[in-house]
C-alpha positions in Angstrom: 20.1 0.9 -0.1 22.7 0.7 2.5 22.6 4.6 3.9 21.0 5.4 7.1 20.1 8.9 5.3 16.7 10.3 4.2 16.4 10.2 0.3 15.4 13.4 -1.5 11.9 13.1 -3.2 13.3 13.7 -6.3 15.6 10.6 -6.4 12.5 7.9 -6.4 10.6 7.5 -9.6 7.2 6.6 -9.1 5.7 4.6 -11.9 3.1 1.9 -12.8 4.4 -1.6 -12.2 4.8 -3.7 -14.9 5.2 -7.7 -14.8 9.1 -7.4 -14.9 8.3 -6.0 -11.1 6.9 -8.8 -9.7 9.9 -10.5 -8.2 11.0 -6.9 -6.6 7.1 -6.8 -5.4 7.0 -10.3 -4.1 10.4 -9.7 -2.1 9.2 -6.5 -0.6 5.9 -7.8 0.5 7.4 -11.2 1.9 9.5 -8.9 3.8 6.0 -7.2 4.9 4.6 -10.7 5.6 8.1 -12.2 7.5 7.9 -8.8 9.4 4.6 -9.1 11.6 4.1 -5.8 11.1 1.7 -4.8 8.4 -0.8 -8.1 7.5 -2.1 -11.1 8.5 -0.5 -12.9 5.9 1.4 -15.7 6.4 2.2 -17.3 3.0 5.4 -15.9 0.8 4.4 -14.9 -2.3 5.9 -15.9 -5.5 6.8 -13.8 -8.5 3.8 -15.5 -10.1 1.4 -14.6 -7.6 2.1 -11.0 -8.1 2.0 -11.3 -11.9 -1.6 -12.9 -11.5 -2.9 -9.5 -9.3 -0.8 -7.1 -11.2 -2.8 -8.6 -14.5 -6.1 -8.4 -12.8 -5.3 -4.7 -11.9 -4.6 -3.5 -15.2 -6.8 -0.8 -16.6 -8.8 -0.3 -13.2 -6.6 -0.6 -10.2 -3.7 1.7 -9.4 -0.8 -0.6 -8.5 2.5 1.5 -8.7 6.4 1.2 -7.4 9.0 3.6 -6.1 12.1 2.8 -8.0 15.8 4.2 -6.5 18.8 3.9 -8.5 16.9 1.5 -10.8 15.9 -0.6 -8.1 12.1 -1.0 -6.9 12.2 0.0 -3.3 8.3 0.0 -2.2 5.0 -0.5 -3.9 1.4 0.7 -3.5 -1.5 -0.3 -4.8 -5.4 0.0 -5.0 -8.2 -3.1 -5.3 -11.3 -3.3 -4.9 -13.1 -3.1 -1.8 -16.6 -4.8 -2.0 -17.9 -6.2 -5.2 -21.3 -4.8 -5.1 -21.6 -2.2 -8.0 -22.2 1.2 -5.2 -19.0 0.5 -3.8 -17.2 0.5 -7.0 -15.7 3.9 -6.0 -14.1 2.7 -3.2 -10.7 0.9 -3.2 -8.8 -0.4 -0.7 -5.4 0.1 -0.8 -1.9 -1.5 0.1 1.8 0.3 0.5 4.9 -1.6 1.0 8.6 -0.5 1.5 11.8 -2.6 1.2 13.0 -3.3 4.5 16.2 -1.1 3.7 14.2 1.9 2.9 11.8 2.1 5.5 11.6 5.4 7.4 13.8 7.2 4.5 10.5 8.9 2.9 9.9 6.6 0.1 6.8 6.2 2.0 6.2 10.3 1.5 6.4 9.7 -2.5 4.4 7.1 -2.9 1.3 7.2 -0.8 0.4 11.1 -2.2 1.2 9.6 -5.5 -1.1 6.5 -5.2 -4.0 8.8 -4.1 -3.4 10.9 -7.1 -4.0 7.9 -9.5 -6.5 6.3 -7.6 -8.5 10.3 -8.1 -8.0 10.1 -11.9 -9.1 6.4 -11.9 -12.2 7.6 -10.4 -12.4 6.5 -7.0 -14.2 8.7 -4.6 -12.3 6.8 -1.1 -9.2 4.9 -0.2 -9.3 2.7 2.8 -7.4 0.3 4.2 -6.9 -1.4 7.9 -3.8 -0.8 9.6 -2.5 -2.9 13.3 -2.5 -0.4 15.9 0.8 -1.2 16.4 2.1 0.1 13.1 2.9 3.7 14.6 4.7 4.6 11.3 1.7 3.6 8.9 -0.4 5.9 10.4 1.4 8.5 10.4 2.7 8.5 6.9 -1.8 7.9 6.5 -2.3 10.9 8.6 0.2 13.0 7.2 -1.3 12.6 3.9 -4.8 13.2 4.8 -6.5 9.6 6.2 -8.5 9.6 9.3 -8.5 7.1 11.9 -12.6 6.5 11.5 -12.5 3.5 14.1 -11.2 0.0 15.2 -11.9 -3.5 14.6 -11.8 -5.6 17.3 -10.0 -8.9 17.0 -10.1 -8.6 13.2 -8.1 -11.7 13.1 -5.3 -14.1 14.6 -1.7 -14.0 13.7 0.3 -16.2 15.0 -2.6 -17.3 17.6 -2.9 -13.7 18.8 -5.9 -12.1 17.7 -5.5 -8.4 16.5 -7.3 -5.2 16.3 -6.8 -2.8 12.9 -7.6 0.8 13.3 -9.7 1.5 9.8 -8.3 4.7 7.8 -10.2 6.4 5.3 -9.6 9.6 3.0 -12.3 11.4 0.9 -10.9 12.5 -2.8 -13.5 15.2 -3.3 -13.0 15.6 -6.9 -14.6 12.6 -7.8 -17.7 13.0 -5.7 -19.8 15.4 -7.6 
């Protein structure tokens, strides 16, 4: 994606990712890790790697990509977020977008689209943990609904500087009855 332009919603197809998206996926997040900006991760993934959590998601987790012109652009997902059996409702969740999409609204497509299949999975909240600094991941979070709820302190170091994540939460209501 070369253009400096906003894309239309209606030129990204969001769908599940299969195993043939795991090299797209591991680019994209390596991009995410290389970046600084969105985890404490410092070890590339390989193609591999992604095939080994996209299998373990299958049939419970949500883990989805926004493809343009045939090419995967960003990818979001849900895991789990405890493993005790009360929180089983609850999954935390990931989104990702290629380096030469960012801030073109693939973001816009995919996070609404990831809550809607994390609803009719069943999960009753999505969280996830976000660096203060990452002024664009919270607002695409708050423009679709998540609340700031609080901040971690010195969650963890990246590259010997400790960090503080701001925690974001949103309520899907139709699976809390």
């Amino acid at each position: 994606m070369t253009t400096d332009a906003r894309i239309h919603p209606e030129m990204v197809e969001i769908r599940p990712a299969t195993l043939d998206d795991a090299p797209a996926i591991a680019e994209i997040y390596n991009q995410g890790i290389l970046g600084r900006m969105a985890t404490f991760e410092t070890i590339l993934r390989t193609p591999g790697d992604i095939e080994t959590n996209l299998t373990a998601s299958f049939g419970r987790y949500p883990y989805l990509v926004a493809v343009i012109d045939g090419q995967v652009m960003g990818w979001a997902n849900v895991s789990s977020y405890r493993g005790r059996e009360c929180y089983a409702g609850i999954g935390e969740f990931s989104i990702y977008v290629h380096e030469g999409a960012r801030g073109k609204g693939v973001g816009k497509v995919l996070l609404p689209a990831l809550v809607e299949a994390a609803e009719t999975a069943g999960f009753w909240k999505l969280l996830s943990r976000v660096f203060l600094f990452n002024h664009a991941s919270r607002r695409l979070c708050a423009a679709f609904g998540f609340r700031e709820v609080g901040v971690y302190e010195k969650h963890a170091k990246l590259d010997d500087e400790w960090l503080d994540v701001v925690i974001v939460e949103r309520l899907i209501p139709g699976n809390q009855t």
